[in-house]
mmCIF file of the N, C-alpha and C atoms, coordinates in Angstrom:
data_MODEL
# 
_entry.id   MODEL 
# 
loop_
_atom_site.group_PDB 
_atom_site.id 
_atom_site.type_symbol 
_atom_site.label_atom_id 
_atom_site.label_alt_id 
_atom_site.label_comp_id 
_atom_site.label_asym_id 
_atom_site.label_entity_id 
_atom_site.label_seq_id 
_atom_site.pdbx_PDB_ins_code 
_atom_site.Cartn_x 
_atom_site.Cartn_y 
_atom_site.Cartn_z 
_atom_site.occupancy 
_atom_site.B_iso_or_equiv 
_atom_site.pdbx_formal_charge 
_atom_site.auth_seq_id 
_atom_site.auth_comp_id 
_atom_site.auth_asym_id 
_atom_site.auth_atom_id 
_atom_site.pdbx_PDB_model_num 
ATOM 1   N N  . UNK A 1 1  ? 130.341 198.334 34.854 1.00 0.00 ? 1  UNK A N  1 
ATOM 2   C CA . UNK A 1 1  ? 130.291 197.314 33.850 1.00 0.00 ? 1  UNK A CA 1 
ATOM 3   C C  . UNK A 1 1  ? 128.871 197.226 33.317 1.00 0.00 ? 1  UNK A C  1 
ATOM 4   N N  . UNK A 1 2  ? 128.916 197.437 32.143 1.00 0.00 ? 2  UNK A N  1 
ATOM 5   C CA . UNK A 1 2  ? 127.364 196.682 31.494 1.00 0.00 ? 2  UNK A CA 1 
ATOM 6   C C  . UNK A 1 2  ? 127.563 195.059 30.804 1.00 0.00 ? 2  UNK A C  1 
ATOM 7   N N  . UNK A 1 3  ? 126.375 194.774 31.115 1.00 0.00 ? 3  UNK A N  1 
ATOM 8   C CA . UNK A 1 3  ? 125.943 193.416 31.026 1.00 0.00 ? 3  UNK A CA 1 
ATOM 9   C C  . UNK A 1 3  ? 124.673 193.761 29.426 1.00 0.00 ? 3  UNK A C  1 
ATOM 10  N N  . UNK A 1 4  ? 124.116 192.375 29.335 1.00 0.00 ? 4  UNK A N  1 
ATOM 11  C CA . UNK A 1 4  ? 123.149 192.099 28.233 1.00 0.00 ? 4  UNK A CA 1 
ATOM 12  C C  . UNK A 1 4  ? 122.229 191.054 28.644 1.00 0.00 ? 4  UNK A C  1 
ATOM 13  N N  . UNK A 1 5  ? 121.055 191.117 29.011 1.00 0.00 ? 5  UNK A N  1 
ATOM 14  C CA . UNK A 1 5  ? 120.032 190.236 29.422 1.00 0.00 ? 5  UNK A CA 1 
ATOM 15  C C  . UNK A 1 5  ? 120.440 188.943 28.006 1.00 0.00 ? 5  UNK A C  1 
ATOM 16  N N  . UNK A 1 6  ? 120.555 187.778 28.688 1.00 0.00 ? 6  UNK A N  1 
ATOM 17  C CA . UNK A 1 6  ? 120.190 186.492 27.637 1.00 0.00 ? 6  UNK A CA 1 
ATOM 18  C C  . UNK A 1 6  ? 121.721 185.809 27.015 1.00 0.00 ? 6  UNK A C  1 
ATOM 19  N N  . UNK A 1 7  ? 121.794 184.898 26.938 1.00 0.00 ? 7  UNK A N  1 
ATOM 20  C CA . UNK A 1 7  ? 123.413 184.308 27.061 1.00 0.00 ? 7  UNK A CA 1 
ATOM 21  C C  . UNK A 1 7  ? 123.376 183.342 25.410 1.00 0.00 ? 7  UNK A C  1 
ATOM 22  N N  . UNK A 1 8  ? 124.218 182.597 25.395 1.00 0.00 ? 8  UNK A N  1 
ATOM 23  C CA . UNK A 1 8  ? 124.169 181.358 24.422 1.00 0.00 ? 8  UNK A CA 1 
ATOM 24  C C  . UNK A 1 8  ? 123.540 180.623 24.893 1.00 0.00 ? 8  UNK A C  1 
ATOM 25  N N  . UNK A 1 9  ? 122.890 180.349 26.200 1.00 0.00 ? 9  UNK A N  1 
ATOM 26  C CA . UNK A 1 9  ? 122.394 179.155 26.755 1.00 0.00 ? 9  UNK A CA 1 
ATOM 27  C C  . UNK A 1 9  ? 121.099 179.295 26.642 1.00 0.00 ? 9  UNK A C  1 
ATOM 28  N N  . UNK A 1 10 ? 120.501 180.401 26.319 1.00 0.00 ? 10 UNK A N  1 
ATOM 29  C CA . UNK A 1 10 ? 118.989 180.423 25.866 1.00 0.00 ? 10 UNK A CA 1 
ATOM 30  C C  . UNK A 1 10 ? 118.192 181.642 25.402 1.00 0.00 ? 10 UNK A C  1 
ATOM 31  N N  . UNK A 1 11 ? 116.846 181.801 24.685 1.00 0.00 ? 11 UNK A N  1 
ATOM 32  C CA . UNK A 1 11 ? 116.613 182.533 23.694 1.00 0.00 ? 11 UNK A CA 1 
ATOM 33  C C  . UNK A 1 11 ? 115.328 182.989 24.249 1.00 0.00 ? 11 UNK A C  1 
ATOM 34  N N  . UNK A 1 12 ? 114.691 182.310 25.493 1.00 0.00 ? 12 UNK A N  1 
ATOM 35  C CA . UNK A 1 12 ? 113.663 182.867 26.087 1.00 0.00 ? 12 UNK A CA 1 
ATOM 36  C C  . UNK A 1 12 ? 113.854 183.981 27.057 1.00 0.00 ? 12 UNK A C  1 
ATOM 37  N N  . UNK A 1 13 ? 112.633 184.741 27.407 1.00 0.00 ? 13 UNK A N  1 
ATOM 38  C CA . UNK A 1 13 ? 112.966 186.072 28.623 1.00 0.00 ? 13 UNK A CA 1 
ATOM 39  C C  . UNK A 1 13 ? 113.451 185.496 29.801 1.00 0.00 ? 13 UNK A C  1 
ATOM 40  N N  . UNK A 1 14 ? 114.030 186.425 30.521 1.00 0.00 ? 14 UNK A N  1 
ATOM 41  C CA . UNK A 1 14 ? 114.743 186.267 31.817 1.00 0.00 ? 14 UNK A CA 1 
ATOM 42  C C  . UNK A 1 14 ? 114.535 187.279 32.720 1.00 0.00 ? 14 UNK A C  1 
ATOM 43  N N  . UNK A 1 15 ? 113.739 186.715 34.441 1.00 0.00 ? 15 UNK A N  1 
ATOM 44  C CA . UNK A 1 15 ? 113.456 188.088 35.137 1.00 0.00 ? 15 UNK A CA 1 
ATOM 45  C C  . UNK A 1 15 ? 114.307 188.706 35.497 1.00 0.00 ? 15 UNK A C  1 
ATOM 46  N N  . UNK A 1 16 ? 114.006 189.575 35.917 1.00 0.00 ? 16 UNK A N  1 
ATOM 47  C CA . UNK A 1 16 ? 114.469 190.332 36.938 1.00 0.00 ? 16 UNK A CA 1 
ATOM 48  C C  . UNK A 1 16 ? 114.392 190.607 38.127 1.00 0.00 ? 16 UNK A C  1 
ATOM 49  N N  . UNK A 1 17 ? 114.781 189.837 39.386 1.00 0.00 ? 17 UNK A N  1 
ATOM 50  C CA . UNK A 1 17 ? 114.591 189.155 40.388 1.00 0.00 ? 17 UNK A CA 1 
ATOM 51  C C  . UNK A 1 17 ? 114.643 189.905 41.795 1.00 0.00 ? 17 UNK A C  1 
ATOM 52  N N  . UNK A 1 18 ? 113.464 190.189 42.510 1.00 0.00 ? 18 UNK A N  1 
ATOM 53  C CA . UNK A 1 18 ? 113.920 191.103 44.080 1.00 0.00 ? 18 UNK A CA 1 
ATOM 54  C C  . UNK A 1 18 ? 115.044 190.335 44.669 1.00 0.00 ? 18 UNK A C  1 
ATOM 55  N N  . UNK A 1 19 ? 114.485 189.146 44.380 1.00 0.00 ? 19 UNK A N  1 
ATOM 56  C CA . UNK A 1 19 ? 116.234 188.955 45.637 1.00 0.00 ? 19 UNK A CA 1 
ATOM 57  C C  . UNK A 1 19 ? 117.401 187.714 44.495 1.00 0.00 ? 19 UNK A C  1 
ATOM 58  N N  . UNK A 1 20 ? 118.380 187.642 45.264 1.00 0.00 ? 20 UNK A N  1 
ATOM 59  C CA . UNK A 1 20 ? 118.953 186.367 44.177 1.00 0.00 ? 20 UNK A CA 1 
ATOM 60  C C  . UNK A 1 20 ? 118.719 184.791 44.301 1.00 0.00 ? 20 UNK A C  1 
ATOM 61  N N  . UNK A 1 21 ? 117.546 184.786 43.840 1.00 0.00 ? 21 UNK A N  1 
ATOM 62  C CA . UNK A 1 21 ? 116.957 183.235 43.958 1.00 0.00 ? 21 UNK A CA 1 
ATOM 63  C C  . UNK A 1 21 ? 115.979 182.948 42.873 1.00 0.00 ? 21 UNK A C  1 
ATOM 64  N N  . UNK A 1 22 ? 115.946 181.823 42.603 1.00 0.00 ? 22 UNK A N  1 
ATOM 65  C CA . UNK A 1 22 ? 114.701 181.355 41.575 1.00 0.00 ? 22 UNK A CA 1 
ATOM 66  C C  . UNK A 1 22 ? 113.421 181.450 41.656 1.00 0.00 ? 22 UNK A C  1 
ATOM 67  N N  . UNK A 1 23 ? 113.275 181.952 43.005 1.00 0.00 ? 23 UNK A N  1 
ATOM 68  C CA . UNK A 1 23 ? 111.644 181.616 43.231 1.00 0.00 ? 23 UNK A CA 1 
ATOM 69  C C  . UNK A 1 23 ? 110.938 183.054 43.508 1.00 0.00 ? 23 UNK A C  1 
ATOM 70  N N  . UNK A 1 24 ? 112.116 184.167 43.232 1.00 0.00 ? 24 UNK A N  1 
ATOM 71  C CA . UNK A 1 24 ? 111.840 185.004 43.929 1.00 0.00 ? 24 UNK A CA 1 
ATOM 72  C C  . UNK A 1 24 ? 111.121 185.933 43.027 1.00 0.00 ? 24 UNK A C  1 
ATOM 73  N N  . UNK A 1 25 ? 110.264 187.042 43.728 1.00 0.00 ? 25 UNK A N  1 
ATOM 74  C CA . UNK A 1 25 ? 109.332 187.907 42.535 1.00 0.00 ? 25 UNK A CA 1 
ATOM 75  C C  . UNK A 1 25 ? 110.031 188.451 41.267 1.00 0.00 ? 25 UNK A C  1 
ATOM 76  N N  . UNK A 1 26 ? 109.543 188.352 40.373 1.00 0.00 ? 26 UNK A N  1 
ATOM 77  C CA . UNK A 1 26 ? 110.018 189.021 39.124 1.00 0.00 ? 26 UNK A CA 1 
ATOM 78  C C  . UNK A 1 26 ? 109.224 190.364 38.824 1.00 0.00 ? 26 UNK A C  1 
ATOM 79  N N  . UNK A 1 27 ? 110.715 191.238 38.956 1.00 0.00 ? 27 UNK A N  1 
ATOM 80  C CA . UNK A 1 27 ? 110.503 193.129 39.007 1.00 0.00 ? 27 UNK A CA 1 
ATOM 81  C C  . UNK A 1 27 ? 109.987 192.972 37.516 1.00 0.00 ? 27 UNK A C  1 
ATOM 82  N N  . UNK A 1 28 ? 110.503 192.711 36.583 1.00 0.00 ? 28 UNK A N  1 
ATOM 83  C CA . UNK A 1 28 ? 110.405 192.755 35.289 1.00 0.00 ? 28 UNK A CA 1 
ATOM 84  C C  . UNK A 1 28 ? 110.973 191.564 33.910 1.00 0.00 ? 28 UNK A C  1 
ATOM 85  N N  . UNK A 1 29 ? 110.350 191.497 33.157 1.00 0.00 ? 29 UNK A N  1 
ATOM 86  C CA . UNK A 1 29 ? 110.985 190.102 32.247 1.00 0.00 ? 29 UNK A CA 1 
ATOM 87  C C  . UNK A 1 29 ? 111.760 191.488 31.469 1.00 0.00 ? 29 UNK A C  1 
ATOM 88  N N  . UNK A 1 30 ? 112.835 190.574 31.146 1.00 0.00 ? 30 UNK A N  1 
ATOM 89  C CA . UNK A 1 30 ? 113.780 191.014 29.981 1.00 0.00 ? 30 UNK A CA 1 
ATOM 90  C C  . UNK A 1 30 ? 114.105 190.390 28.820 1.00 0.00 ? 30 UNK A C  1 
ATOM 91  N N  . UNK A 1 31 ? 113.854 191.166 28.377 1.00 0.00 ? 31 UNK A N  1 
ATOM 92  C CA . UNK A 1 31 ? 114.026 190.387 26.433 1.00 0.00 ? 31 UNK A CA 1 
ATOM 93  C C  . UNK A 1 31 ? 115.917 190.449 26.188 1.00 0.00 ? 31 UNK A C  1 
ATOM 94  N N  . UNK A 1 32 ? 115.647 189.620 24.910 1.00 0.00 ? 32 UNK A N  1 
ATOM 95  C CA . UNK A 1 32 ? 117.070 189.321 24.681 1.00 0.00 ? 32 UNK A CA 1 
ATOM 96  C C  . UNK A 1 32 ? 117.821 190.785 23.943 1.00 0.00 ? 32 UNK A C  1 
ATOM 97  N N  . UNK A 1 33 ? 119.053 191.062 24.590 1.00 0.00 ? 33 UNK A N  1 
ATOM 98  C CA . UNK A 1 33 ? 119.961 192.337 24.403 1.00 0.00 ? 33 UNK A CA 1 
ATOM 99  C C  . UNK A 1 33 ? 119.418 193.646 24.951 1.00 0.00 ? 33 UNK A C  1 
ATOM 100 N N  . UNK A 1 34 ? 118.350 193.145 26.370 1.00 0.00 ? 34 UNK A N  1 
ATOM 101 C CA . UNK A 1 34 ? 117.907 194.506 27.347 1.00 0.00 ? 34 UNK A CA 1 
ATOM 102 C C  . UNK A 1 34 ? 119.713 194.290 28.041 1.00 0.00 ? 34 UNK A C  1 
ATOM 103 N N  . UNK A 1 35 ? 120.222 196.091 28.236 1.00 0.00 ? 35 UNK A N  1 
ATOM 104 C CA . UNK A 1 35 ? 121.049 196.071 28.579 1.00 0.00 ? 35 UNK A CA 1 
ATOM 105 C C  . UNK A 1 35 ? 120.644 196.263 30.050 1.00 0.00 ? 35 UNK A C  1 
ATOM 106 N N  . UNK A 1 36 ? 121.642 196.056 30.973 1.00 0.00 ? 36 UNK A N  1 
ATOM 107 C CA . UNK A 1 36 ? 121.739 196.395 32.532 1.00 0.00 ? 36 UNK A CA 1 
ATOM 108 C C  . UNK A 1 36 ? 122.975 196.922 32.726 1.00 0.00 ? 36 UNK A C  1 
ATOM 109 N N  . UNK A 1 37 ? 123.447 197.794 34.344 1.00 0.00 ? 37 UNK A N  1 
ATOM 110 C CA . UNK A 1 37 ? 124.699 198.013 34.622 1.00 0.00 ? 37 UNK A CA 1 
ATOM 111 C C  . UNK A 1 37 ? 124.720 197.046 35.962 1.00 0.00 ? 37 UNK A C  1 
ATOM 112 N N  . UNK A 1 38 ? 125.581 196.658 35.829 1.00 0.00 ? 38 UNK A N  1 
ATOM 113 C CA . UNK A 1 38 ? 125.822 195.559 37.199 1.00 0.00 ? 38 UNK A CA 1 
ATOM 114 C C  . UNK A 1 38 ? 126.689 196.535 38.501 1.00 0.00 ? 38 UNK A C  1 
ATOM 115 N N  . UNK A 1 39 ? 126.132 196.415 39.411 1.00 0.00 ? 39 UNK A N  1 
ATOM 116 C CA . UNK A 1 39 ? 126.001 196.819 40.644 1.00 0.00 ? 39 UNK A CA 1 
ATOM 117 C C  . UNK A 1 39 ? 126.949 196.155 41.615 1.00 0.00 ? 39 UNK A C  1 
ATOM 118 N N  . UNK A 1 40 ? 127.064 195.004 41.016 1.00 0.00 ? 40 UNK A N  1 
ATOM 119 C CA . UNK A 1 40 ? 127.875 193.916 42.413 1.00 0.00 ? 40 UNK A CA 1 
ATOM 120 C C  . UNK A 1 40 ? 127.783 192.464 41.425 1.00 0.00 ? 40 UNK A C  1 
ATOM 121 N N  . UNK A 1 41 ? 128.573 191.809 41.346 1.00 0.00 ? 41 UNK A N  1 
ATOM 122 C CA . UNK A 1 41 ? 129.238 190.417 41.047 1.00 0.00 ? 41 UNK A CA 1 
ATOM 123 C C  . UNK A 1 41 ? 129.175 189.173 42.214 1.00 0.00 ? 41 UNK A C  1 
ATOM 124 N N  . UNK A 1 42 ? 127.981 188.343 42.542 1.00 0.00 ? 42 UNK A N  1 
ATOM 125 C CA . UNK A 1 42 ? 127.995 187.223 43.240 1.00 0.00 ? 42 UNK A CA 1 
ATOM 126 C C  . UNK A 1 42 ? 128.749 185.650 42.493 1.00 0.00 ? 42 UNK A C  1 
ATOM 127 N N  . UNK A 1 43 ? 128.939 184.744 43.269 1.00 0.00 ? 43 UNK A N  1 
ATOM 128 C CA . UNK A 1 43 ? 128.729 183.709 42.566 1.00 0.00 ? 43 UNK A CA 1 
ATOM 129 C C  . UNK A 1 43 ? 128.337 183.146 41.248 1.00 0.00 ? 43 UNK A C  1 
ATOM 130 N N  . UNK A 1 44 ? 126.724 183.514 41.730 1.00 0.00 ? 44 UNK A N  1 
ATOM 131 C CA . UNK A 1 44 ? 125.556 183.003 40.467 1.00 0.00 ? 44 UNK A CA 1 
ATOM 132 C C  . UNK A 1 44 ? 124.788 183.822 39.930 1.00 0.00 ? 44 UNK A C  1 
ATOM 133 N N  . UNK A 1 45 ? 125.065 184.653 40.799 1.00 0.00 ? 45 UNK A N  1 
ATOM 134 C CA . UNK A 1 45 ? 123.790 186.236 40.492 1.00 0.00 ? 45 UNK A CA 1 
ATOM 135 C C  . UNK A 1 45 ? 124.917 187.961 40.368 1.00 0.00 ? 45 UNK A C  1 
ATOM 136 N N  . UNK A 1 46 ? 124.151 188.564 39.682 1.00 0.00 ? 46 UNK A N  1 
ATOM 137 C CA . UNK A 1 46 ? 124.901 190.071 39.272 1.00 0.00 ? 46 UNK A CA 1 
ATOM 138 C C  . UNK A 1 46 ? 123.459 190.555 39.761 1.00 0.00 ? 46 UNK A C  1 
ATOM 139 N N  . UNK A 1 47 ? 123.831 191.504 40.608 1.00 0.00 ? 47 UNK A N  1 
ATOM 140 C CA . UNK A 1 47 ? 123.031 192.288 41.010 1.00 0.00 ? 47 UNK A CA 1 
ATOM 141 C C  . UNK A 1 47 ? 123.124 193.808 40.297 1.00 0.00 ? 47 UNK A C  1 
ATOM 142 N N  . UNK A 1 48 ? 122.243 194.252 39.564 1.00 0.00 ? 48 UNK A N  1 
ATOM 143 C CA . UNK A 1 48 ? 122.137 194.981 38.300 1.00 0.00 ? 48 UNK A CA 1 
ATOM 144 C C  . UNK A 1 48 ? 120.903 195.808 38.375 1.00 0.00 ? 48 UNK A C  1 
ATOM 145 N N  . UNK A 1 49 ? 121.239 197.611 38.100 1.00 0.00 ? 49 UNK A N  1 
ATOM 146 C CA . UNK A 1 49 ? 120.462 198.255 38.013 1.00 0.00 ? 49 UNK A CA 1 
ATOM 147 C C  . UNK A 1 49 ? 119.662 198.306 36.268 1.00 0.00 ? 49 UNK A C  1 
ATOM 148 N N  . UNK A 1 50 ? 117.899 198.422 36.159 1.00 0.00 ? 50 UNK A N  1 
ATOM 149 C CA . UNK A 1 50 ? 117.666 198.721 35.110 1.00 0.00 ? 50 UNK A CA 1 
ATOM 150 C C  . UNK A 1 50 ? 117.501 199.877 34.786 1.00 0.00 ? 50 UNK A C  1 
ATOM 151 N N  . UNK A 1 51 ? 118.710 200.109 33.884 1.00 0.00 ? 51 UNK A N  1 
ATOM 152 C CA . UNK A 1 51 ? 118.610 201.699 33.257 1.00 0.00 ? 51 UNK A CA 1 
ATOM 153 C C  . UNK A 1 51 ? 117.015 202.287 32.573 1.00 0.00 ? 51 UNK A C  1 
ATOM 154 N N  . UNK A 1 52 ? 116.136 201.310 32.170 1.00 0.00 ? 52 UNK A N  1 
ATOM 155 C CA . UNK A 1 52 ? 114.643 202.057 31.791 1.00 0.00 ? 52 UNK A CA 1 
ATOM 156 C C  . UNK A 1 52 ? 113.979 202.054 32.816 1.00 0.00 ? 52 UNK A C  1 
ATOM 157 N N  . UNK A 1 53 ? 113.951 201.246 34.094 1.00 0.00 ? 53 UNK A N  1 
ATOM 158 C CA . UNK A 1 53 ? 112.590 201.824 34.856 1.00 0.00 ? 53 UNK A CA 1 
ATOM 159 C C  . UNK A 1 53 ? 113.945 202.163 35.832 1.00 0.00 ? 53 UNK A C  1 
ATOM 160 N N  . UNK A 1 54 ? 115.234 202.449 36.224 1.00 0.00 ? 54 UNK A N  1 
ATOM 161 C CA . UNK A 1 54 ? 116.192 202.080 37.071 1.00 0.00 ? 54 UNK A CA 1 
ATOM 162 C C  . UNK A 1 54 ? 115.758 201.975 38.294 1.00 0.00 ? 54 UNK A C  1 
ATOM 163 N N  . UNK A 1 55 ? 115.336 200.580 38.403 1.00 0.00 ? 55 UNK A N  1 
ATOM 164 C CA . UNK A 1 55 ? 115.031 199.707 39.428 1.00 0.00 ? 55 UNK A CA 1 
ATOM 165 C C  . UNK A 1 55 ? 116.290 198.456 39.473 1.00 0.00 ? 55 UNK A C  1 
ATOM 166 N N  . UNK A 1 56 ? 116.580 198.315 40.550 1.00 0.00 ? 56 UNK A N  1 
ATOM 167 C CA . UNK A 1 56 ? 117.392 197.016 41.123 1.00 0.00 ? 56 UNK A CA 1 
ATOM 168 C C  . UNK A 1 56 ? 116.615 195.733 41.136 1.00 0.00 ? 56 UNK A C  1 
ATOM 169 N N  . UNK A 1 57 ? 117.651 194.696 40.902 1.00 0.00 ? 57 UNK A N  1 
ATOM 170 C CA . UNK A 1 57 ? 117.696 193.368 41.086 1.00 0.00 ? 57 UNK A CA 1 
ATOM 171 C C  . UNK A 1 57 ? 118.613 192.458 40.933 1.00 0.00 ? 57 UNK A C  1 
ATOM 172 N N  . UNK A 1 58 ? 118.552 191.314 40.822 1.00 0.00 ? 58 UNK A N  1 
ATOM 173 C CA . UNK A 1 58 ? 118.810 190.198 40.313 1.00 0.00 ? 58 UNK A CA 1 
ATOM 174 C C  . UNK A 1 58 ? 119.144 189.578 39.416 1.00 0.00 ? 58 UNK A C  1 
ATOM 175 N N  . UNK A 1 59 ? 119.965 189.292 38.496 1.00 0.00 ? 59 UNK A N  1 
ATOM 176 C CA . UNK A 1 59 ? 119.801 188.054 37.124 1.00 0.00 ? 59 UNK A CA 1 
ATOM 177 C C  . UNK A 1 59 ? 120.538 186.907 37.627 1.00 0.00 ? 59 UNK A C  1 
ATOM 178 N N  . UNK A 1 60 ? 120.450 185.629 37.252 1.00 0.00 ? 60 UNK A N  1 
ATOM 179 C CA . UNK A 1 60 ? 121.589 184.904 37.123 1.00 0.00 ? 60 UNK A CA 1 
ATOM 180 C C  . UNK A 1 60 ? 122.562 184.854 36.167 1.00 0.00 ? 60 UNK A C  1 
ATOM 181 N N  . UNK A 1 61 ? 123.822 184.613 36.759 1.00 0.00 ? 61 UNK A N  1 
ATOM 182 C CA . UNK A 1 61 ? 125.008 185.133 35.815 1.00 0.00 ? 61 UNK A CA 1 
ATOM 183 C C  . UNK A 1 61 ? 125.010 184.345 34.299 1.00 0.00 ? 61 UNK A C  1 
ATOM 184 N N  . UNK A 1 62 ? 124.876 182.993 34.640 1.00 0.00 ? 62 UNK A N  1 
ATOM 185 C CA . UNK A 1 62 ? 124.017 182.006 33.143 1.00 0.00 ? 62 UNK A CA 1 
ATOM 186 C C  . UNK A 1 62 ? 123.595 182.940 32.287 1.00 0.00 ? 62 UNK A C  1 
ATOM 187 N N  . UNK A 1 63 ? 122.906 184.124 32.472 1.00 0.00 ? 63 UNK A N  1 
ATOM 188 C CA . UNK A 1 63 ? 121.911 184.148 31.332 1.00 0.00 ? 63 UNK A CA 1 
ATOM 189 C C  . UNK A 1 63 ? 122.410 185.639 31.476 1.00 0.00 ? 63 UNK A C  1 
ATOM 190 N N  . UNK A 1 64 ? 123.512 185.852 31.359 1.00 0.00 ? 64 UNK A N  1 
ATOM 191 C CA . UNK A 1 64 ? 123.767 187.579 30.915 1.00 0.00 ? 64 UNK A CA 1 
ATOM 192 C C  . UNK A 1 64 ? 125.033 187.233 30.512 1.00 0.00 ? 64 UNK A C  1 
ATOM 193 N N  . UNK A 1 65 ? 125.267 188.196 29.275 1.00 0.00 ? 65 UNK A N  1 
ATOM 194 C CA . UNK A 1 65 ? 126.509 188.522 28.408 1.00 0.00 ? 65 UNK A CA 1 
ATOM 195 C C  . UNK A 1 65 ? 127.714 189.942 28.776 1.00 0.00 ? 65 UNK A C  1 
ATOM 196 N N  . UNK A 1 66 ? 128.814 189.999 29.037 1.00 0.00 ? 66 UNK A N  1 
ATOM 197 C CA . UNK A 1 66 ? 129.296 191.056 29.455 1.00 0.00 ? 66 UNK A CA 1 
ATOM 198 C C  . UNK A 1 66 ? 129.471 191.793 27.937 1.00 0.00 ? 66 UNK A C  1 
ATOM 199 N N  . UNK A 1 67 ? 129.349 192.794 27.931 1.00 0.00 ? 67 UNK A N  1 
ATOM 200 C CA . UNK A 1 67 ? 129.469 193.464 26.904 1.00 0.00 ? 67 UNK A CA 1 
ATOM 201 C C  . UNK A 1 67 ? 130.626 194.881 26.787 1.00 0.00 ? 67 UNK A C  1 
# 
């Protein structure tokens, strides 16, 4: 499945998170319509590889679009 960094709910960047939590380091900010492939489906978090540096992490599900 691919996803889309950034939702209806907001227009600012969104990290990209080592683990699935708010506080946690940010691998990378993502601008609005950076695509990802999602890896695994939590709760609140999609754990999602980035196809430009393809590094793993984090988003919260809030703020990504399935595409």
């Amino acid at each position: 499945m691919t996803a889309k960094a950034l939702s209806k709910k907001t227009t600012r960047s969104v990290g990209l998170r080592a683990k699935p939590n708010k506080t946690s380091k940010v691998i990378r900010t993502l601008q609005a319509g950076d695509q990802l492939e999602v890896i695994a489906e939590g709760k609140t978090w999609f754990q999602v590889m980035d196809p430009e540096t393809e590094k793993t992490g984090f988003v919260a599900k809030d703020y990504m679009d399935r595409i």
